[in-house]
N, C-alpha and C positions, 0 to 999 in steps of 0.2 A: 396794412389792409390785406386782405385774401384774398385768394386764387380761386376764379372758379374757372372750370375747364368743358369744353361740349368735342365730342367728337364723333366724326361721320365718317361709318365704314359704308364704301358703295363697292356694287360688285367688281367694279373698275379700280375706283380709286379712292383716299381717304382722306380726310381733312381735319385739323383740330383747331381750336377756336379758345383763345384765351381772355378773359375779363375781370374788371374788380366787383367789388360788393353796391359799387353804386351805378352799376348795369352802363357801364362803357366799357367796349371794346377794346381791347390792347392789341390784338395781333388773329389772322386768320392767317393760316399756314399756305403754303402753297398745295395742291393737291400731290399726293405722294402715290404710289403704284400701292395696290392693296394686298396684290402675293394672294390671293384667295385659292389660288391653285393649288397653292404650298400648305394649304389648311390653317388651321387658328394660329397657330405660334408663330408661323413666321408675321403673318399683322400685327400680332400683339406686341410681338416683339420690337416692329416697326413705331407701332404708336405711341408706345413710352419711350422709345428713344427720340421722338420728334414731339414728346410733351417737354423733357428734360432739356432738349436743344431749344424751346421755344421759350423755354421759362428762362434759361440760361442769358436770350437775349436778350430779358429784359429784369437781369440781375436778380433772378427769385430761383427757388429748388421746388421741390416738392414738398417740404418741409410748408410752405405759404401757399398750397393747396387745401381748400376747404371741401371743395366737390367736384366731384367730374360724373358727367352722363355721359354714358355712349349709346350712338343711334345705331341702329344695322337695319337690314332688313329683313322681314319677315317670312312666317310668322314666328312668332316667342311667346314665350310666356312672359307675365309683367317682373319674373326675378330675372329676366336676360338669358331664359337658357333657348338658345335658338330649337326651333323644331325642324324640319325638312324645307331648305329653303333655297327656290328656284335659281337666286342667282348667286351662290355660296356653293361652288357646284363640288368641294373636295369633302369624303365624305364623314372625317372628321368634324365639322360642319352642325351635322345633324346631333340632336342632343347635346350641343357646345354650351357650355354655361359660362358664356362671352364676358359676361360683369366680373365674375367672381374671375376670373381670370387675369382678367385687367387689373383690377384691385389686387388681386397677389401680386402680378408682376412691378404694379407701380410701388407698394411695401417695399417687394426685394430691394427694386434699385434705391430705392432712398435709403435703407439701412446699410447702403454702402459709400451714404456721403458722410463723414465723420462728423461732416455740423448737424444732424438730423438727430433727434432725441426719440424716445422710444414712441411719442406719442404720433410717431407718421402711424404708428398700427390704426387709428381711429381715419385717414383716408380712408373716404368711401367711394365707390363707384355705384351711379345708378345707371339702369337702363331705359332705355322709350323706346318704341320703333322708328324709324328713319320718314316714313309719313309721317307720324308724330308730331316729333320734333319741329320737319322742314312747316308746319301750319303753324306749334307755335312760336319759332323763327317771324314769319310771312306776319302773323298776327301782332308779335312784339313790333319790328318795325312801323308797321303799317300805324299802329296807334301812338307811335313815337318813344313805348316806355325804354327805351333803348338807345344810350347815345354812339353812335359812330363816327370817329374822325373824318373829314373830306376826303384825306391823302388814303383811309381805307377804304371809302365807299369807294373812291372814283378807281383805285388799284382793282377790286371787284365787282364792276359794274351794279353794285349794289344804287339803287335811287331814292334817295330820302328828298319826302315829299311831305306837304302839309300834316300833321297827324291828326287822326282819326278815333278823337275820344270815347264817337259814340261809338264806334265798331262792337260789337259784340260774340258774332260768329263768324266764320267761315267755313269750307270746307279749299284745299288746297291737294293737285294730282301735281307728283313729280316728275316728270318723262324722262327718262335715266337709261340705264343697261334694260330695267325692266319699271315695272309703272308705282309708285309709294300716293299713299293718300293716306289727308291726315287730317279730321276736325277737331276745330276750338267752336265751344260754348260756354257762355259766360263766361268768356275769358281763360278758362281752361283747358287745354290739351283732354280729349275725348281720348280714354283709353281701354273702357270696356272691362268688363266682368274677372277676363283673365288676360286683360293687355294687347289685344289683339282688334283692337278696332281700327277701322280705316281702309280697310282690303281694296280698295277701289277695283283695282288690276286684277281683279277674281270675278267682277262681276261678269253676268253674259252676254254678249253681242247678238243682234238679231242679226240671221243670215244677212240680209241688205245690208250689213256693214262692211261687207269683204266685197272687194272687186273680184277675186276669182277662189274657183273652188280650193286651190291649193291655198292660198290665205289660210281659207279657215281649219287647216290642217297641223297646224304648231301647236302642240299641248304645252302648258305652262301648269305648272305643278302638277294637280290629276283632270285637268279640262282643257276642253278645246275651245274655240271663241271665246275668250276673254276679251276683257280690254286691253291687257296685258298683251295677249298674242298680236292685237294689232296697231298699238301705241307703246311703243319702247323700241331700242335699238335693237333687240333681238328679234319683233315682230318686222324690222327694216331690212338685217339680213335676212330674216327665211323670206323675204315678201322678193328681195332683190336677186334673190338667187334664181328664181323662176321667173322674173322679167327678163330678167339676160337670158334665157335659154330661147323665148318669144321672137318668132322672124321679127315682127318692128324694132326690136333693137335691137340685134345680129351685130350690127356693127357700130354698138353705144363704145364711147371713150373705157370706161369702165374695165372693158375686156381686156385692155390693156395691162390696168395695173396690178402689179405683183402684192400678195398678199393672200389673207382669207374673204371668205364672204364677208366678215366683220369689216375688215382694214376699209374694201370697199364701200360697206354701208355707212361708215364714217364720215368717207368723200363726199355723202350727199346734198349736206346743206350746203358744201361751199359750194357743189353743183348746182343747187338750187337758186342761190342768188346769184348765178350767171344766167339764168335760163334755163337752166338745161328741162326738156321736157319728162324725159324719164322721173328725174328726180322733186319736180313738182308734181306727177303723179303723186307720187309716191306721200310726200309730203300732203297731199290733200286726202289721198286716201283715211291719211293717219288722224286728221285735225276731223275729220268728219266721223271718224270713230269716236275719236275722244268728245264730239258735242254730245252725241248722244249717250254717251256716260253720263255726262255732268247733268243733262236732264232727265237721269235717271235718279243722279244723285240727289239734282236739288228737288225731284218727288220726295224724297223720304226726308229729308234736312231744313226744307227753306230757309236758307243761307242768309244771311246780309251779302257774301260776295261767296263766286266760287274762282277758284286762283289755279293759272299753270304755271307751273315750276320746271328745272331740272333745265336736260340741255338745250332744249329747246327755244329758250331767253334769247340763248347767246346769236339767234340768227340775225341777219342783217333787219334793219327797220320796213324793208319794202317787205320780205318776206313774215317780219311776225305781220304785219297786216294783213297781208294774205290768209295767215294760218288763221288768225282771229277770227277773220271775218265767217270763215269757212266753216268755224268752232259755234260760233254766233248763226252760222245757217242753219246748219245741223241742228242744233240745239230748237230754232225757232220753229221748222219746217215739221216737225214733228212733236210737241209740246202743244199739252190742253191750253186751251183760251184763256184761263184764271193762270199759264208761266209765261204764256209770254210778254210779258209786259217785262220781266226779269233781264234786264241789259247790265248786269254786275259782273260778268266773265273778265278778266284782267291777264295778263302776266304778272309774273311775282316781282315785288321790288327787289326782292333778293335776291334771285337766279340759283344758280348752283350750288350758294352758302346759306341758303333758308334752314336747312337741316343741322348743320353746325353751329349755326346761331340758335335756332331753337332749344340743341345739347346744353348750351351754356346756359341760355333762361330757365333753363326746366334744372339746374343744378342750384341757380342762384336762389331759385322763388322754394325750393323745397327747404334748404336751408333756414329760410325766413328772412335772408340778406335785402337790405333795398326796399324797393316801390316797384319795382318788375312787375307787370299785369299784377 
């Protein structure tokens, strides 16, 4: 039976996702360092060797590969050739033609296992964008066409729950290094004209999104107030780097530790689910950004559900309630009479592996393999 393969490059860090043709899971990798620094080859180089180690564990080569996606982030074109893209900051990067790359390197290395016959040349590599994927990920789950072992879900806080036949859309935001969005209609991944749909994290903020002027001061790709700028990790360093300079927090724990702005803005949510007040700032600032995206979003979409993804999951129970609710104020406090009745905002059942799981369905269903969406 065949290999299908989904892989998530984040600006951080990467993940590959292995399955057979009747849409079960076999293995999500551990998250690997992405080297984005070091430009394309050195990830490339990474992720065929952690496809070959992955397959290896579970007694297959490349040779019993049918498809592989890879996610990235954007923007691209629908053939994978990346264009200028905020969080891929080496500048190799720009005009990377990330699929055919991968596809060459996965070739090479298989014409160098003596059991692989010439026909490894017909592996394909396809590309999505990283929002994409991680909605049709969130969507396969959510509707259950997707089986996943116990010992994986529970290994990745993934939560499978009743499935959801009628589902039909969503719209799903990843809160990451920087911000991915990515709708499914009709059960299809939403890719747009030239591949490039879903930008959530480009859209624009109205000034009362930003607590202070310098907020609205971080450009992310060629604008300022995005949502991008003030829901992602990087909207959390520049946002943190100017509350520590603030006499009220002179003398926050923070000042303390060694590191960048980043290392620090990292610390946050475990400061947050101690209390710490800086850091639920911070965090409410963020969730009150992101509501008024999503009732921006669900103007133009009306959704069956809009979904947050990305690291955001991983917070304690007390704290996603928090965020939620504060996602669900925003949203409501400001939304015409005919949204708000709209109470579908969730967290992803997937978390951090919606994108990689997504890689894999979107390899298996182009194929034709399965019952996948």
């Amino acid at each position: 039976m065949g290999i299908f393969i989904g892989v998530d490059v984040g600006g951080t860090t990467s993940t590959v996702c292995l399955g057979d043709a009747k849409g079960r899971l076999l293995e999500i990798t551990p998250q690997f360092a992405t080297r984005s620094d070091e430009g394309p080859a050195a990830t490339i180089a990474d992720i065929a060797a952690e496809i070959v180690r992955a397959l290896g564990a579970h007694g297959r080569q490349l040779q019993d590969v049918k498809m592989v996606t890879i996610a990235t982030p954007g923007p691209a074109t629908s053939e994978g050739v990346l264009l200028s893209t905020p969080n891929l900051k080496h500048a190799d990067w720009n005009n990377c033609p990330v699929r055919e790359l991968l596809e060459t390197k996965l070739r090479a290395e298989a014409r160098q296992d003596p059991r692989v016959d010439a026909t490894i040349d017909e592996l394909a590599v396809r590309y999505l964008g990283d929002g994409q994927a991680a909605a049709l990920g969130e969507f396969a789950v959510r509707r259950g066409d997707i089986q996943i072992r116990p010992e994986l879900a529970s290994k990745y806080n993934i939560q499978i729950q009743s499935p959801e036949p009628e589902l039909n859309s969503l719209f799903m935001v990843a809160v990451g290094t920087g911000l991915g969005g990515g709708e499914v209609r009709n059960r299809e991944a939403v890719r747009g004209s030239e591949g490039r749909a879903g930008h959530a994290g480009h859209l624009m903020l109205p000034a009362d999104a930003f607590r202070y002027p310098h907020d609205q001061e971080l450009q992310v790709g060629n604008a300022f107030c995005t949502v991008e700028s003030a829901v992602s990790l990087t909207a959390l360093t520049h946002q943190l780097g100017y509350r520590l300079q603030l006499e009220q927090w002179k003398d926050h724990a923070l000042h303390q530790v060694a590191g960048t702005s980043k290392d620090r803005a990292k610390k946050l949510r475990e400061l947050a689910a101690a209390g710490d007040e800086l850091a639920l700032e911070l965090f409410d600032d963020q969730a009150t950004a992101l509501g008024i995206a999503l009732l921006m979003i669900q103007y133009i979409g009306d959704y069956d559900e809009l979904v947050i993804g990305g690291g955001v999951c991983d917070m304690t129970p007390k704290m996603r309630d928090r965020y939620l609710a504060t996602v669900k104020a925003a949203f409501f406090q400001r939304a015409l009479n005919g949204f708000r009745s709209f109470d579908s905002i969730t967290f992803s059942h997937c978390g951090d592996q919606a994108s990689v799981i997504g890689a894999y369905v979107d390899a298996l269903v182009q194929t034709g393999a399965g019952s996948c969406v």
